[in-house]
VOMIDO-250641 format. One record per residue (C-alpha): chain; x, y, z. Coordinates in pm, 1 decimal, m for minus. Layout:
<recs>
[rec A, [X, Y, Z]] ...
</recs>
This chain:
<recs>
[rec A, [4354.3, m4865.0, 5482.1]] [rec A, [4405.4, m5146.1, 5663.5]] [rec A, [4240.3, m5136.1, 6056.4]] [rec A, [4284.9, m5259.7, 6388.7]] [rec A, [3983.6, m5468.2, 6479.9]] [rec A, [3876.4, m5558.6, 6819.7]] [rec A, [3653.0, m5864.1, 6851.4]] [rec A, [3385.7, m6026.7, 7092.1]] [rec A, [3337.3, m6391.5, 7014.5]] [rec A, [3067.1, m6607.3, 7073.4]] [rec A, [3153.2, m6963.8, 7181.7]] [rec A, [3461.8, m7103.5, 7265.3]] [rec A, [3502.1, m7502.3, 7174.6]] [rec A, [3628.2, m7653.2, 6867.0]] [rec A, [3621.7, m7382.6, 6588.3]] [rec A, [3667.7, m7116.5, 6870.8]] [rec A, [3991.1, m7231.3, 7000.2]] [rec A, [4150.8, m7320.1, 6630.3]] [rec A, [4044.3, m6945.0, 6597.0]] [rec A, [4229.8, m6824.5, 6836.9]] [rec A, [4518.1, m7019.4, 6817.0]] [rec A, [4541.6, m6925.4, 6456.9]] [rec A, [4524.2, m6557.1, 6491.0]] [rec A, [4814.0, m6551.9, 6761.8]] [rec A, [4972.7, m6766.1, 6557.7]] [rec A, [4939.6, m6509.7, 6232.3]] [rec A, [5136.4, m6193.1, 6258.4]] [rec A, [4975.5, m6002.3, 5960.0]] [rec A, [4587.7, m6010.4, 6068.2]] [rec A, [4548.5, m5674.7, 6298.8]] [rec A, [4293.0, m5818.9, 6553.2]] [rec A, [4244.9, m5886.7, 6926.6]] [rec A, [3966.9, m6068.5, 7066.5]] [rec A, [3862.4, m5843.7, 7402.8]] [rec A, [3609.2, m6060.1, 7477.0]] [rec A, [3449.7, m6431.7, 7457.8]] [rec A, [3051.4, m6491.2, 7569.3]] [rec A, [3056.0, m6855.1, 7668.8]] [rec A, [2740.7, m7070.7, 7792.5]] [rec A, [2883.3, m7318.4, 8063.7]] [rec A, [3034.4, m7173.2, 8384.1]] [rec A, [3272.9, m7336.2, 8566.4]] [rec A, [3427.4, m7501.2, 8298.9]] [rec A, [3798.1, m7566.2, 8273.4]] [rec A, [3969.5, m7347.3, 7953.3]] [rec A, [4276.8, m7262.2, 7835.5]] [rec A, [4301.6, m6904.0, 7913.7]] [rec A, [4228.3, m6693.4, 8166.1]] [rec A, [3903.5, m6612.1, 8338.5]] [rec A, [3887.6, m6220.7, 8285.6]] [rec A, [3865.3, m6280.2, 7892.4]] [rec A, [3532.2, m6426.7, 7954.1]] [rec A, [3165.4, m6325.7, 8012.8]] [rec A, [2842.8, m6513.9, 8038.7]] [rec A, [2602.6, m6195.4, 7904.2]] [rec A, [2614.6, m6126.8, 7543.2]] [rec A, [2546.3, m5756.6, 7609.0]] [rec A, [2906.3, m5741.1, 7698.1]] [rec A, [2973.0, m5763.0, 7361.9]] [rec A, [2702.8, m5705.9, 7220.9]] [rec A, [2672.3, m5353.7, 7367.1]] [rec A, [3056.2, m5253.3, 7357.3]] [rec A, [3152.7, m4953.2, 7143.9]] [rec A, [3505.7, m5072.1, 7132.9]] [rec A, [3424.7, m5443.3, 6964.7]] [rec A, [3425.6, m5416.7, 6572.9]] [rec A, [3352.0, m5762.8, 6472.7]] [rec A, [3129.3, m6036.0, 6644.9]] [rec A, [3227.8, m6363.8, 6560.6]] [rec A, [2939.6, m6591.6, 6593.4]] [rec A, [3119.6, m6944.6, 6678.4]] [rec A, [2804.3, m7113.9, 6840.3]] [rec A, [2613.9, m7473.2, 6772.1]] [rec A, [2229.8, m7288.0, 6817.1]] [rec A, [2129.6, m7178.8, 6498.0]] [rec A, [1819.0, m6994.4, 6636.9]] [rec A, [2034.5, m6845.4, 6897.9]] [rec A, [2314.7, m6763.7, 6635.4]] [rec A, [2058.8, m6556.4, 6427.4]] [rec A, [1964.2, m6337.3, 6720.5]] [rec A, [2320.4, m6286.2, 6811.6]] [rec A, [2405.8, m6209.8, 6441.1]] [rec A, [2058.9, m5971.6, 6391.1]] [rec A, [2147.8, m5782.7, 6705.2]] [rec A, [2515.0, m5749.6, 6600.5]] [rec A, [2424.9, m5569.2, 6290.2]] [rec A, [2196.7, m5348.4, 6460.8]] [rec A, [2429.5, m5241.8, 6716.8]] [rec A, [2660.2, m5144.9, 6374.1]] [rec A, [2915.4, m5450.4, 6389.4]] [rec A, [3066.4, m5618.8, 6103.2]] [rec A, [3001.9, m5999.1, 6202.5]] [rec A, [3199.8, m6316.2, 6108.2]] [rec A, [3041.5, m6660.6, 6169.5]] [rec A, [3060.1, m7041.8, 6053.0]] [rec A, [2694.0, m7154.4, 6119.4]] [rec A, [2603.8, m7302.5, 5799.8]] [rec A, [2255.0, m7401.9, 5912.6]] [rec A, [2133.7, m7092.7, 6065.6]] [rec A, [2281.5, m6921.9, 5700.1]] [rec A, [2103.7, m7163.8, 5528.3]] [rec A, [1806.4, m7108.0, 5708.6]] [rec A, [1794.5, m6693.5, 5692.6]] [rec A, [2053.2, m6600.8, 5400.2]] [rec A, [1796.3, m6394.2, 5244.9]] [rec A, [1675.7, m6206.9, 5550.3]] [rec A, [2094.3, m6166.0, 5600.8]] [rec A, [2126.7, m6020.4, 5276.6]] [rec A, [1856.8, m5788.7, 5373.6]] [rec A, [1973.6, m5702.0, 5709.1]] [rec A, [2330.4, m5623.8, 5574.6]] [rec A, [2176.9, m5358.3, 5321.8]] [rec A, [1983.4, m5227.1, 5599.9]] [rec A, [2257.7, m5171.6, 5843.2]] [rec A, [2516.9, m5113.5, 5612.2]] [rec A, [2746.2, m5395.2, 5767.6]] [rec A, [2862.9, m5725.3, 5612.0]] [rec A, [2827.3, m6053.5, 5737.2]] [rec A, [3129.5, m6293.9, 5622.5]] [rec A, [3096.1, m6691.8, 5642.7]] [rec A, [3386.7, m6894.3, 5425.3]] [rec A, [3411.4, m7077.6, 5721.6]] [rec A, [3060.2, m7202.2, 5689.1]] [rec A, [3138.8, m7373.8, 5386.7]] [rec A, [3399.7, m7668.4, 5312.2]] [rec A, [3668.8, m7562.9, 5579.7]] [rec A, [3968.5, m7455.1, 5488.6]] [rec A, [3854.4, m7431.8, 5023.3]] [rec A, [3841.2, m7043.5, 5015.3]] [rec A, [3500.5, m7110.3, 4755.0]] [rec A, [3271.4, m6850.6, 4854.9]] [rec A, [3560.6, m6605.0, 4795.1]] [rec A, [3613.1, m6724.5, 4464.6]] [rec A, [3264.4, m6735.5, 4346.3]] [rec A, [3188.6, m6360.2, 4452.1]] [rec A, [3549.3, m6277.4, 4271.4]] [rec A, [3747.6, m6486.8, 4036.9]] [rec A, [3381.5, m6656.8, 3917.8]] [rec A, [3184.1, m6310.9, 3941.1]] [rec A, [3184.0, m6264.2, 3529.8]] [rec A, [3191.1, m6575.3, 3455.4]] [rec A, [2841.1, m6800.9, 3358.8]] [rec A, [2865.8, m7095.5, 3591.9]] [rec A, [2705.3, m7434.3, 3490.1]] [rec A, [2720.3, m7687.0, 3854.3]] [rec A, [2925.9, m7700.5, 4136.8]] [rec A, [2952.9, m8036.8, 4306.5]] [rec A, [3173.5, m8216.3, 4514.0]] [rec A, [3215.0, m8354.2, 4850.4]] [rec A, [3101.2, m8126.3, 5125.1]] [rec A, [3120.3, m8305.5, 5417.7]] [rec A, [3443.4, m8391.6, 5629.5]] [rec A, [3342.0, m8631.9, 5862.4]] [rec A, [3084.0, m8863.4, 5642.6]] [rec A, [3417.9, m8873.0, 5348.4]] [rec A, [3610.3, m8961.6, 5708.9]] [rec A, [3398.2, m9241.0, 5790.1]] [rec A, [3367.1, m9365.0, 5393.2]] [rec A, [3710.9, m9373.3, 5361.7]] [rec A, [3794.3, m9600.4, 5690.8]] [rec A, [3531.4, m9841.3, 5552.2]] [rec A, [3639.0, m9915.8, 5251.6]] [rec A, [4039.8, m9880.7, 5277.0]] [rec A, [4116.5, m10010.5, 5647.2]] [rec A, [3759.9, m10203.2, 5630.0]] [rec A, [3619.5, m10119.7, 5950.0]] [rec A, [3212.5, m10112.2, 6008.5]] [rec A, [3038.2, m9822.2, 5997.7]] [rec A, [2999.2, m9837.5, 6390.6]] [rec A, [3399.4, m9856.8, 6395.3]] [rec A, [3491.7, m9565.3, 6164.0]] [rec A, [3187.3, m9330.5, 6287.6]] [rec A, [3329.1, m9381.8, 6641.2]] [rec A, [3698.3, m9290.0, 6515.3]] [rec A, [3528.5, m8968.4, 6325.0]] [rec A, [3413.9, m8884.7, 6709.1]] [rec A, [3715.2, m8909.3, 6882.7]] [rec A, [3850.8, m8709.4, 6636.1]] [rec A, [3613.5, m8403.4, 6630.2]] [rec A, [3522.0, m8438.3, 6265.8]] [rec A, [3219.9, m8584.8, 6371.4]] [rec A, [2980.3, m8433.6, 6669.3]] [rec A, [2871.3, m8659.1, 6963.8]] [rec A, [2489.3, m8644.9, 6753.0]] [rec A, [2630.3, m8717.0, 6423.5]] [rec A, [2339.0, m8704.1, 6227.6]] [rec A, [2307.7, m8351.7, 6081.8]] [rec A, [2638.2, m8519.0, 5907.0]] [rec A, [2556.6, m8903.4, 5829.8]] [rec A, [2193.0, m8779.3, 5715.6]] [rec A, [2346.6, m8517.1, 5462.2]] [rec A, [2157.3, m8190.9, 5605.4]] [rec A, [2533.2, m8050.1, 5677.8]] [rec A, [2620.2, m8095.3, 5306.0]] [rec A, [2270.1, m7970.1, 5223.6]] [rec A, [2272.6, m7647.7, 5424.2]] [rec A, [2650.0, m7590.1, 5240.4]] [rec A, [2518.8, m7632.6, 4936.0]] [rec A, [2237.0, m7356.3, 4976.5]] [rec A, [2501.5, m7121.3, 5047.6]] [rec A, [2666.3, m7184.7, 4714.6]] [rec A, [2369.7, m7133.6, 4487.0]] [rec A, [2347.5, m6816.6, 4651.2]] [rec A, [2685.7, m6729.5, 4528.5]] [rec A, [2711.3, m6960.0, 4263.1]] [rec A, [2377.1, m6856.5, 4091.8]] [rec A, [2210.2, m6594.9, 4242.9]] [rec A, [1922.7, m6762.8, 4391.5]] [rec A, [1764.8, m6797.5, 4789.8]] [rec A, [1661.5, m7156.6, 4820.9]] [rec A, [1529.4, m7302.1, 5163.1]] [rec A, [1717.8, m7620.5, 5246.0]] [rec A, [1430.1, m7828.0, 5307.9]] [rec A, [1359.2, m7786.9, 4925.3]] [rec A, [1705.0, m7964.3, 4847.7]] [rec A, [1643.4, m8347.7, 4892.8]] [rec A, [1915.4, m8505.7, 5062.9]] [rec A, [1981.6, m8853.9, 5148.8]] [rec A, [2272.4, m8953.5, 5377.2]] [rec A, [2543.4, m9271.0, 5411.0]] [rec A, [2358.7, m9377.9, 5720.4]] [rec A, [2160.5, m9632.4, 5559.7]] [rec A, [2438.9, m9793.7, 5311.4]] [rec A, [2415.3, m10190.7, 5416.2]] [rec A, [2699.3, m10429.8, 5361.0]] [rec A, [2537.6, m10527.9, 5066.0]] [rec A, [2635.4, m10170.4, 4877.4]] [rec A, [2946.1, m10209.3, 5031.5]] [rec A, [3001.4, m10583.5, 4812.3]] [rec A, [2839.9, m10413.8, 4543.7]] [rec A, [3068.0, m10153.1, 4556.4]] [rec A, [3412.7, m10345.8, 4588.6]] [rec A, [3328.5, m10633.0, 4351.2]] [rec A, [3243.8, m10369.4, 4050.1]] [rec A, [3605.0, m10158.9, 4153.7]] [rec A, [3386.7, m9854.8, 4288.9]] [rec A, [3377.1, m9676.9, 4603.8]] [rec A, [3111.2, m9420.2, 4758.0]] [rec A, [3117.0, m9050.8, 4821.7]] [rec A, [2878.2, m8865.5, 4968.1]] [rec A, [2838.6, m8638.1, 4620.6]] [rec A, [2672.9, m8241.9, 4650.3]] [rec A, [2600.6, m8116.8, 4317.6]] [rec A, [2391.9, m7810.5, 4181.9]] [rec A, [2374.6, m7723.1, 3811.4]] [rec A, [2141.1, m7471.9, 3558.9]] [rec A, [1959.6, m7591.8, 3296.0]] [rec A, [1754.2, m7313.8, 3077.1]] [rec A, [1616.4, m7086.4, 3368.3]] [rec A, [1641.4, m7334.8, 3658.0]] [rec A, [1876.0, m7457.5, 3904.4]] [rec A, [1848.5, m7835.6, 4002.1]] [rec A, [2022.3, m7974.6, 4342.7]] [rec A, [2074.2, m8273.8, 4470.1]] [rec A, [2279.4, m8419.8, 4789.1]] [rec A, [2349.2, m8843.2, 4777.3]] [rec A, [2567.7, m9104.3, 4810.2]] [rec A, [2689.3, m9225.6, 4427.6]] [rec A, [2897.6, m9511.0, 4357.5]] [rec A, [3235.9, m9310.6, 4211.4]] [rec A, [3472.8, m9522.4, 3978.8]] [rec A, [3802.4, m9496.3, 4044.2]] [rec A, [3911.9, m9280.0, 3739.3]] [rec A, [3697.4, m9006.0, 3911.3]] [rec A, [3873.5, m8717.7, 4049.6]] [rec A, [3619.5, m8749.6, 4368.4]] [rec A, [3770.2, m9110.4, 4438.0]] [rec A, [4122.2, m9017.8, 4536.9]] [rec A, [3954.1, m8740.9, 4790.9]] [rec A, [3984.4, m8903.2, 5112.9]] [rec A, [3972.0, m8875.4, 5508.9]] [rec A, [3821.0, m8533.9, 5611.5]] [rec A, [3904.0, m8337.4, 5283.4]] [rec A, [3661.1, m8191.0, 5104.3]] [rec A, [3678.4, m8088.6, 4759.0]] [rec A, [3461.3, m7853.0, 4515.5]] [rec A, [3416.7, m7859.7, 4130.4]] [rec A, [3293.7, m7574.2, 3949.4]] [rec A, [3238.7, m7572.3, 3590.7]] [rec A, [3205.9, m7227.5, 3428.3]] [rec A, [3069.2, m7132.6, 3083.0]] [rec A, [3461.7, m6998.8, 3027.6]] [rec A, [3694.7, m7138.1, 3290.0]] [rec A, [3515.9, m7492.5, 3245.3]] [rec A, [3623.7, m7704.9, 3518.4]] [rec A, [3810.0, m7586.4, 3812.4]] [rec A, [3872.9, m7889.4, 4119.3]] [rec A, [3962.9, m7714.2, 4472.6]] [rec A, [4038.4, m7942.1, 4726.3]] [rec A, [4122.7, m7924.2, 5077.2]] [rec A, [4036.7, m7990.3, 5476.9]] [rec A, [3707.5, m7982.6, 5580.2]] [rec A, [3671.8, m8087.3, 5894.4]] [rec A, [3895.5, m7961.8, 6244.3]] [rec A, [3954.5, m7688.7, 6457.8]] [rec A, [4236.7, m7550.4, 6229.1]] [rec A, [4129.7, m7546.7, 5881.1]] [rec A, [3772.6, m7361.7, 6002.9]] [rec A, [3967.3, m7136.6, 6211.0]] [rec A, [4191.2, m7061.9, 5929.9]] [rec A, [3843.8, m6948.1, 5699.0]] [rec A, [3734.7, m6766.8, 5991.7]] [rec A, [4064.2, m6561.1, 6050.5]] [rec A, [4079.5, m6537.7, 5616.5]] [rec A, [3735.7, m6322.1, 5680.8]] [rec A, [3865.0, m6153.8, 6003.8]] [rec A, [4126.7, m6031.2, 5773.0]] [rec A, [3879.8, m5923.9, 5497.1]] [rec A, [3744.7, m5673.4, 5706.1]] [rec A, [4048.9, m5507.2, 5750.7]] [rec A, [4048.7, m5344.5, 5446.0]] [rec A, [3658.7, m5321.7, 5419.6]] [rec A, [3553.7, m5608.8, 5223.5]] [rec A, [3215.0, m5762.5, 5186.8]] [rec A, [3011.9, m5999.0, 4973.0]] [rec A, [2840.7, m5816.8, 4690.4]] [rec A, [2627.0, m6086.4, 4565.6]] [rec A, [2643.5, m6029.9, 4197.3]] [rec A, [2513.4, m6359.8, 4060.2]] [rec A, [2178.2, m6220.2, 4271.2]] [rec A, [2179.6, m5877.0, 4019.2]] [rec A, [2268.1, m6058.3, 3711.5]] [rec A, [2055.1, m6369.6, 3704.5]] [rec A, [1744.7, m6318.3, 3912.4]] [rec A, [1530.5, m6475.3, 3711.9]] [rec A, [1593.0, m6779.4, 3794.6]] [rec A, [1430.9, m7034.1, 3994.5]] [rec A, [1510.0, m7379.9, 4213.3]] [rec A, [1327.5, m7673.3, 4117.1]] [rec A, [1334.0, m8037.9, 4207.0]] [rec A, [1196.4, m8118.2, 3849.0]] [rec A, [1443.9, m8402.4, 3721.8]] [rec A, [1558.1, m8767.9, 3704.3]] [rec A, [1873.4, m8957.6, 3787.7]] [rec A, [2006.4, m9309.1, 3767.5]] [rec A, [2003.8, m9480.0, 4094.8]] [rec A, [2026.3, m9793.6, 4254.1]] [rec A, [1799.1, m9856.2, 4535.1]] [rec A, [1782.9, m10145.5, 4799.3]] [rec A, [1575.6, m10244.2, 5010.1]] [rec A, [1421.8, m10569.2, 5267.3]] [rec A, [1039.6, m10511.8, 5266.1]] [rec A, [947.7, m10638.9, 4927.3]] [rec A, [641.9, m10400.8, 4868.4]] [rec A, [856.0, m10092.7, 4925.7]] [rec A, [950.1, m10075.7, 4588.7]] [rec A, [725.0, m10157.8, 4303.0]] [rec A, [879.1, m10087.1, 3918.7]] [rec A, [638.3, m9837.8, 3840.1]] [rec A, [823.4, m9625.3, 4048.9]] [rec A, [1093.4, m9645.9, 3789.5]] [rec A, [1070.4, m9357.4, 3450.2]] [rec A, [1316.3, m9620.8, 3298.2]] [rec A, [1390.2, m9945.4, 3492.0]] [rec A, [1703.8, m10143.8, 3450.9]] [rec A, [1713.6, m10447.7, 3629.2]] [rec A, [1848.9, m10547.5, 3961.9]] [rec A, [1916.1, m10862.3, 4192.1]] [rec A, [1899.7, m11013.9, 4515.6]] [rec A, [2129.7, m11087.9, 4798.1]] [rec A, [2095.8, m11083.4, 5165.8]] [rec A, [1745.5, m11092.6, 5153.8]] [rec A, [1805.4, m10731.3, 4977.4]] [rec A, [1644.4, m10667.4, 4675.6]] [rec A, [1838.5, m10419.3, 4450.2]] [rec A, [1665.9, m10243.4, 4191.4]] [rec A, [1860.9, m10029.8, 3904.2]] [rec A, [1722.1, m9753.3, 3685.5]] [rec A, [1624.0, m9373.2, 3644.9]] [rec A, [1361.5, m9210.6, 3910.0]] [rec A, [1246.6, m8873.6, 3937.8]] [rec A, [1412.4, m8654.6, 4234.2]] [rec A, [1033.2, m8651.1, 4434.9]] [rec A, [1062.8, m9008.4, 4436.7]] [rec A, [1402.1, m8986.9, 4586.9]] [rec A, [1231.0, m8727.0, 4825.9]] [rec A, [974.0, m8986.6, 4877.0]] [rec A, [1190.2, m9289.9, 4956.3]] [rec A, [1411.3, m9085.7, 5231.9]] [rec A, [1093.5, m9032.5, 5477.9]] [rec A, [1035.8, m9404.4, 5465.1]] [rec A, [1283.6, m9660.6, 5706.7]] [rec A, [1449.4, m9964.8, 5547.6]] [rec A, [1524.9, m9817.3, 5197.8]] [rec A, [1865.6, m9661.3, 5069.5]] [rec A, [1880.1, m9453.0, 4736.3]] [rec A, [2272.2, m9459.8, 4565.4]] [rec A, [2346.9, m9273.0, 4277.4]] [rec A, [2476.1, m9502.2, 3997.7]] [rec A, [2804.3, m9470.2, 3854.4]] [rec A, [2855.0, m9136.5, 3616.7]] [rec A, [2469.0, m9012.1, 3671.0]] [rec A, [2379.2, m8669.3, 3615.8]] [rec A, [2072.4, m8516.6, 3711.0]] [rec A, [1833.4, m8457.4, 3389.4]] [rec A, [1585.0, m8167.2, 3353.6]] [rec A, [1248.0, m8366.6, 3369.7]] [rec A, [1093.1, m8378.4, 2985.2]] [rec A, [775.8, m8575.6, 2936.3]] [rec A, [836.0, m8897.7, 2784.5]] [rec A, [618.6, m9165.9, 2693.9]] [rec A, [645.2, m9485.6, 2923.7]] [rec A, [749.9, m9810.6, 2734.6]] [rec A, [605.8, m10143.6, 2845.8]] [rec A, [845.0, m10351.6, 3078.5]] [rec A, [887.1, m10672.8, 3078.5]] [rec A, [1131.1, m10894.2, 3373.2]] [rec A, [1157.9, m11189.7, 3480.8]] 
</recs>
């Protein structure tokens, strides 16, 4: 039977307003918001002052509200608001991707407690309904990776550099004036947005609770002009590339920058889409692309889960009940190219299997297969940049024996 929800949101900026727009705009979804908790008083906004309130407990605390929607940029706040939400026996709808990535498992447990769901496809990739599809279309099915591009704002700014060839500076600044990108861009540039997205997934996708600081990720704010010439003189671009896959009992992740060839599907993805690949053991490969960055396409996600609750749905996790015996680990290799300006940063015993490299700019460029902690490694340290090399894969790490090197 299909309800009549009443809603209290939380936050009112980007997401919030596309929200609301949306939903006015949508005839079909029965819902009204009765209330919006905002921070900032005395701030100029599009509708009228008696919809607002400054105290959560005014929504928190109403018997009429049904749903909180949790629209705010505090994770740590968010998770209060979306703790006391379920004990006060609301349904809650939110878009926070780090403060899910952060608590999913104590969410999972705190919807079986309280016997109300949490919904979050807006969290993940905009306006690609992917969490929805992995809990249904992919439920049966025996998924092998996921991967894709993730991020909005950092394909955005990748995009304007290598098709209208603006700097970084340039296209990062255009991402802002936009609002793909936030006015401290570096939860995007640095790839923990992509990161905290892709812990979601293996939830879904696999069945397993990883922390995000376990997932290395290294961002696009360190590509040099160099990688840039490397990239255009070999007929590649980059992508900031999020990929997860299972191997045996284990699921490997990874979040990086690769050098794509233009015959990959990733290369025609451009501007603020986003796009997803999952493989399955029996649907093999499935692409899903769409907008992932803007007030709209989130909003959209957010109404498409405001709408699931009208008829009761929830997230039944059933990758967690059918393959819980698997585990995260960061035990593999890829192909890389890394370059760097301090000539002791990089030695080639750092290498499993080096390739070769060369010079230019007073950048030294070094080619060849590395293990993912040495990835890890290289990100805490300044003045080195790690880019996947064209077509690599990540490898489940097997012991091999090292063979003598010899360069010139």
């Amino acid at each position: 039977m299909k309800k009549n929800l009443k809603l209290g949101l939380f936050g009112f900026g980007c997401v919030g307003q596309g929200l609301y727009h949306v939903l006015h705009e949508t005839k079909g979804v029965k819902a009204e918001v009765k209330r919006i908790c905002v921070k900032t008083k005395n701030k100029p906004r599009p509708l009228g002052e008696d919809i607002f309130t400054f105290r959560k407990e005014d929504i928190l605390n109403d018997p009429e509200i049904d749903v909180v929607v949790e629209l705010i940029d505090d994770a740590a706040a968010a998770f209060e608001l979306v703790k006391a939400a379920l004990q006060n026996g609301k349904a809650v709808v939110t878009a926070n991707k780090r403060m899910l990535a952060e608590n999913l498992e104590e969410i999972y447990a705190l919807q079986k407690k309280y016997r109300r769901p949490v919904l979050y496809e807006g969290s993940v990739c905009g306006s690609i309904p992917i969490i929805r599809n992995l809990e249904e279309y992919y439920d049966n099915d025996l998924i092998k990776s996921v991967e894709g591009i993730f991020n909005g704002s950092t394909n955005y700014i990748l995009t304007k550099v290598f098709e209208e060839r603006k700097s970084y500076a340039e296209a990062l600044q255009q991402a802002q004036a936009l609002g793909f990108a936030e006015s401290d861009p570096s939860l995007d540039v640095k790839a923990f947005d992509p990161k905290f997205k892709l812990t979601i997934l293996i939830a879904h996708a696999f069945g397993v609770f990883v922390k995000p600081e376990n997932i290395i990720n290294i961002g696009i704010d360190r590509i040099s002009a160099v990688d840039l010439k490397y990239a255009k003189d070999h007929g590649l671009t980059i992508k900031l590339v999020t990929r997860a896959f299972k191997e045996g009992e284990r699921i490997y992740g990874l979040v990086a920058p690769q050098f794509v060839e233009s015959t990959h599907p990733l290369s025609s993805v451009r501007n603020e889409f986003n796009a997803v690949t999952v493989e399955g053991a029996f649907a093999e490969k499935q692409l899903f692309v769409g907008k992932g960055a803007g007030s709209y396409p989130t909003g959209s996600a957010v109404l498409s889960d405001i709408s699931a609750l009208t008829y009761d749905y929830q997230y039944e996790y059933k990758k967690l009940h059918q393959e819980n015996r698997l585990a995260f680990s960061n035990d593999a290799t890829v192909e890389v190219i890394v370059s760097y300006t301090d000539a002791d940063a990089v030695t080639v015993s750092d290498f499993e299997n080096f390739k070769g490299g060369f010079q230019g700019n007073g950048q030294q460029n070094w080619q060849g297969v590395v293990k993912l902690e040495k990835i890890r490694e290289w990100s805490q340290k300044s003045g080195i940049n790690v880019i996947l090399a064209p077509g690599a894969v990540l490898s489940p790490l097997v012991t091999v024996q090292r063979e003598a090197l010899t360069y010139a």
